[in-house]
Every structure is written in C-alpha cells, then in structure tokens.
PASEBA-1860 file (N, C-alpha, C; in nm, 3 decimals):
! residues 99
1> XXXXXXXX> -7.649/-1.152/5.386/-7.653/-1.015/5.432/-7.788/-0.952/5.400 ~ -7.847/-0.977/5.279/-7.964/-0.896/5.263/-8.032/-0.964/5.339 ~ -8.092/-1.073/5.388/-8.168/-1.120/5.500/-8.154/-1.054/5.606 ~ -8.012/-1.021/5.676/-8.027/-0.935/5.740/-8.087/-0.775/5.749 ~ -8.071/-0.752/5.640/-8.172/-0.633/5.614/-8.238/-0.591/5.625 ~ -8.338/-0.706/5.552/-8.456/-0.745/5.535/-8.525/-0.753/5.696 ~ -8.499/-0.844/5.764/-8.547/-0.837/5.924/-8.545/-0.732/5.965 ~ -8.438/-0.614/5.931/-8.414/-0.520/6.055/-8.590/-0.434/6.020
9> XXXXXXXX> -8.741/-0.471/5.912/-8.771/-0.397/5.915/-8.945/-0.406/6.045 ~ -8.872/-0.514/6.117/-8.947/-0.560/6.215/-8.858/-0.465/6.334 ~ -8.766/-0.466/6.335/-8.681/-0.321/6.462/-8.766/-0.224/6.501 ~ -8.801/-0.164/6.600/-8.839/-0.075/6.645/-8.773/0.012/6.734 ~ -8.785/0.103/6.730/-8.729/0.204/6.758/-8.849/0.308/6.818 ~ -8.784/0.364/6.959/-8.851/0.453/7.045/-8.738/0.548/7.102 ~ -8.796/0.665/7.098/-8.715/0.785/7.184/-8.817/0.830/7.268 ~ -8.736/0.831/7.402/-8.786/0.893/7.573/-8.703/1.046/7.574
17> XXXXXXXX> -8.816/1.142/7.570/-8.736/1.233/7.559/-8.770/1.302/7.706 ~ -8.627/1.380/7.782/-8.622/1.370/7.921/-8.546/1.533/7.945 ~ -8.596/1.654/7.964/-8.532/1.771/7.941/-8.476/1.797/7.784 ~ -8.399/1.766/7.794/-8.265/1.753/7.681/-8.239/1.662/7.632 ~ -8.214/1.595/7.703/-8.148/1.435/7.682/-8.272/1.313/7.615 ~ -8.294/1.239/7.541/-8.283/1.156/7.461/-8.252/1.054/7.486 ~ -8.307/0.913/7.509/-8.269/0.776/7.498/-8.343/0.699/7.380 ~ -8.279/0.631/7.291/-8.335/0.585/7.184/-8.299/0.435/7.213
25> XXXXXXXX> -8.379/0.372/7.224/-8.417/0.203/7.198/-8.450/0.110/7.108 ~ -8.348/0.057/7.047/-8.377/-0.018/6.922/-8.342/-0.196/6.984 ~ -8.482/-0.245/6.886/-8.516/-0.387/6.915/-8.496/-0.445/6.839 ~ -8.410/-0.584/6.780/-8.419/-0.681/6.681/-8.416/-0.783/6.717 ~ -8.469/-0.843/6.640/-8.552/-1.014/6.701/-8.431/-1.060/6.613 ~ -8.342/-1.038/6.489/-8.251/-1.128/6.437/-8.129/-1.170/6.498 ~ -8.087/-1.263/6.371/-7.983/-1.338/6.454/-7.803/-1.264/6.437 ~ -7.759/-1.294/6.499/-7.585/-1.283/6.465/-7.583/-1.127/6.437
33> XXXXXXXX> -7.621/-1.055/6.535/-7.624/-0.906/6.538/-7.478/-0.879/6.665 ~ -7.372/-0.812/6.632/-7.284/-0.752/6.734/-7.277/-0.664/6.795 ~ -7.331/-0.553/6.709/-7.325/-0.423/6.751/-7.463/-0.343/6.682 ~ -7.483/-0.227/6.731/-7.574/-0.137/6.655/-7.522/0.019/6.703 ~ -7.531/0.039/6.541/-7.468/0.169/6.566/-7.611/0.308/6.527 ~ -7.587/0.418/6.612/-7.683/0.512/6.539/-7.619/0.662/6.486 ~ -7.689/0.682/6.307/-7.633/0.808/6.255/-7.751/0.900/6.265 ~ -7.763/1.026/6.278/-7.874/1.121/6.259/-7.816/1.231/6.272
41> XXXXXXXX> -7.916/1.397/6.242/-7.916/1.502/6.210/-7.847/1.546/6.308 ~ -7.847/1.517/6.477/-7.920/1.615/6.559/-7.858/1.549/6.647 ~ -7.826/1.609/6.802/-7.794/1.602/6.943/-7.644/1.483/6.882 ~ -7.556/1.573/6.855/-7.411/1.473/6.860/-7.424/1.387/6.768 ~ -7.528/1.330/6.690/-7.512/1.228/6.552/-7.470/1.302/6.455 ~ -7.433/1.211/6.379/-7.389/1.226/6.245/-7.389/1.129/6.132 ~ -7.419/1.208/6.011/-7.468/1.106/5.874/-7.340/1.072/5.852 ~ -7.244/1.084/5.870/-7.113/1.011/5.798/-7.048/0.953/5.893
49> XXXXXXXX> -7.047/0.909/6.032/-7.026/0.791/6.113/-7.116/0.774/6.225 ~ -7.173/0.633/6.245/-7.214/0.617/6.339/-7.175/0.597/6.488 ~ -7.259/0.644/6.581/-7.237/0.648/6.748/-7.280/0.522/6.778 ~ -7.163/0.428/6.840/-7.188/0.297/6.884/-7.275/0.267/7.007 ~ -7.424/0.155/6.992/-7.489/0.199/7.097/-7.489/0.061/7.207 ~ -7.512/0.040/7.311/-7.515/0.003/7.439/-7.584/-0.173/7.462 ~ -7.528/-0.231/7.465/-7.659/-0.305/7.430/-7.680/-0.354/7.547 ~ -7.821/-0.380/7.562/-7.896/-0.387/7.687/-7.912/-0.578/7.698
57> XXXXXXXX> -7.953/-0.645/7.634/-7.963/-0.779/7.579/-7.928/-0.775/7.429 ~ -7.969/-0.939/7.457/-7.951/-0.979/7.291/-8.023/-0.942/7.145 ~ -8.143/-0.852/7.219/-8.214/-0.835/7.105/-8.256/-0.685/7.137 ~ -8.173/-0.602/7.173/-8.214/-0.465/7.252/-8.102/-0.391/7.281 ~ -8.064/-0.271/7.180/-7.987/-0.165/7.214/-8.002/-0.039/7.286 ~ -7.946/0.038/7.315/-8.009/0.220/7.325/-7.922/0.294/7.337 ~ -7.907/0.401/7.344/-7.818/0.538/7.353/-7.866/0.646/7.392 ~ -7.777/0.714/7.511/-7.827/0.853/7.584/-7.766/0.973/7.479
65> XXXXXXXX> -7.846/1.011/7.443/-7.841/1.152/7.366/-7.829/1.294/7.451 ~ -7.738/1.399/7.451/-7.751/1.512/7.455/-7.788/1.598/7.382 ~ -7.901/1.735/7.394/-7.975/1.778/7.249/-7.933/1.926/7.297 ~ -7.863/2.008/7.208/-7.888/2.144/7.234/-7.994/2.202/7.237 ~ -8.042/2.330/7.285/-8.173/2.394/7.309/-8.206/2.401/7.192 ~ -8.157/2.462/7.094/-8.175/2.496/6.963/-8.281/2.387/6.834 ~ -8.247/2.278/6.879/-8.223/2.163/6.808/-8.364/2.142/6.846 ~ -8.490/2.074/6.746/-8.600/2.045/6.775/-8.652/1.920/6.718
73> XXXXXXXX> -8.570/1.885/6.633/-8.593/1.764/6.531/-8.504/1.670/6.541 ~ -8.504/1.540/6.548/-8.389/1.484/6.540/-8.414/1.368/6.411 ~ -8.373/1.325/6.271/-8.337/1.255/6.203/-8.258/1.182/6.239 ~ -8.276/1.018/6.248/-8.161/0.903/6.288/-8.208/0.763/6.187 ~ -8.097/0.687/6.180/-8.123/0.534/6.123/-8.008/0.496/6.235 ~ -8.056/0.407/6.229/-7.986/0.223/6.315/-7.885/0.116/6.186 ~ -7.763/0.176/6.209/-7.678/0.077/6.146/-7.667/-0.054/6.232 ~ -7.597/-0.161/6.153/-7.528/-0.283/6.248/-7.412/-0.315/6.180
81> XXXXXXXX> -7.336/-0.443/6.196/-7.205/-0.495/6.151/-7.124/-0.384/6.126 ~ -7.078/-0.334/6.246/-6.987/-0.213/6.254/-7.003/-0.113/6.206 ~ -7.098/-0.022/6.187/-7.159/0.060/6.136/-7.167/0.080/5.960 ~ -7.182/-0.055/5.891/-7.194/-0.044/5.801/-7.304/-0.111/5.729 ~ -7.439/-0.188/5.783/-7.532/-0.234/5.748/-7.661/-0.139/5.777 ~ -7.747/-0.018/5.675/-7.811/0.048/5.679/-7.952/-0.031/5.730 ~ -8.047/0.013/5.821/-8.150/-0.031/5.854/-8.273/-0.005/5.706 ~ -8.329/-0.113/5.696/-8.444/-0.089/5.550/-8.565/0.030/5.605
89> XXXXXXXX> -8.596/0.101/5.495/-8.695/0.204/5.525/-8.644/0.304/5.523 ~ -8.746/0.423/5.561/-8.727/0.558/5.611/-8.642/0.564/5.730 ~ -8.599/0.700/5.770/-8.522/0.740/5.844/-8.669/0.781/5.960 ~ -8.603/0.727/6.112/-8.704/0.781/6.174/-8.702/0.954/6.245 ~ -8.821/0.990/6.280/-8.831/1.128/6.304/-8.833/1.144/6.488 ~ -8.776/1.245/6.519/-8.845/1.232/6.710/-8.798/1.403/6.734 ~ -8.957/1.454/6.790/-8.923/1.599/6.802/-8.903/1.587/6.947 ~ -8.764/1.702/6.965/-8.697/1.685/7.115/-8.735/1.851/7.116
97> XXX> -8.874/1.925/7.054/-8.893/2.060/7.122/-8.958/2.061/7.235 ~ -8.921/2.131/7.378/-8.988/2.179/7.516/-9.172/2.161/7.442 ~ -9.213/2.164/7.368/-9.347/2.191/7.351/-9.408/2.057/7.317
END
C-alpha cells in the first residue's frame, strides 16, 4: 500500500475552468488502481467523503464540477481504493474566480 502512495506523487492533476463549471483530470501511471475519488473545499466537494470520479482510461480520471458564483478557490486531493487512500503531498489549489 505505501508504494502505492508513494507513486501517486508522479499524478497530475489539471483543472479546465469553463464559466462555472470545472473539470479536473487526474493521471496515474500506477498499477491496480479501481477507482479515484475527489475531496475538496469548494463546488459540491467535501473533506469528509469523496466524489467518485469517471475514468476516462487506465491511467486517467476526471470530474465535472459545478461552482457557485460566490466560490473563488477551490481546495481538492485525489483519493483511490474506495476513497480511502490519500494522495502524497499538498492539497492542490485552482482559482474558479471570473477574473
């Protein structure tokens, strides 16, 4: 398990931000990954369960986000193995302000 960890800190992660809406794209090159889940501050996430995300291939997730107007910051991490394997590192940042 910590190997798995350990890899996720090659993952990358990008947000397309589109009016409101939000698509976040997370990449892992490791192995025996099922799911990826994402928790954050902002647009419908949450730190105490993760939103199960989409997966595009085998090594490539994402999720369409809705952001209230209000909302300018968004805080998120990338869980896996059912939303209970924390991604290593910082939490990433993506400002969803009109500006």
């Amino acid at each position: 398990m910590r190997k798995i960890l350990e890899s996720f800190i090659s993952a990358c992660i990008c947000a397309i931000a589109a009016a409101r809406q939000f698509t976040v794209h997370s990449a892992y090159s490791g192995n025996n990954i099922d799911n990826f889940h994402l928790r954050g501050s902002a647009c419908g996430l949450s730190w105490k369960k993760g939103t199960p995300m989409e997966r595009v291939n085998i090594t490539h997730f994402k999720i369409d986000l809705q952001c209230k107007d209000a909302e300018t910051l968004l805080e998120m991490k990338v869980l896996t193995n059912n939303d209970t394997d924390w991604m290593m590192g910082a939490d990433h940042l993506a400002s969803i302000s009109d500006n």
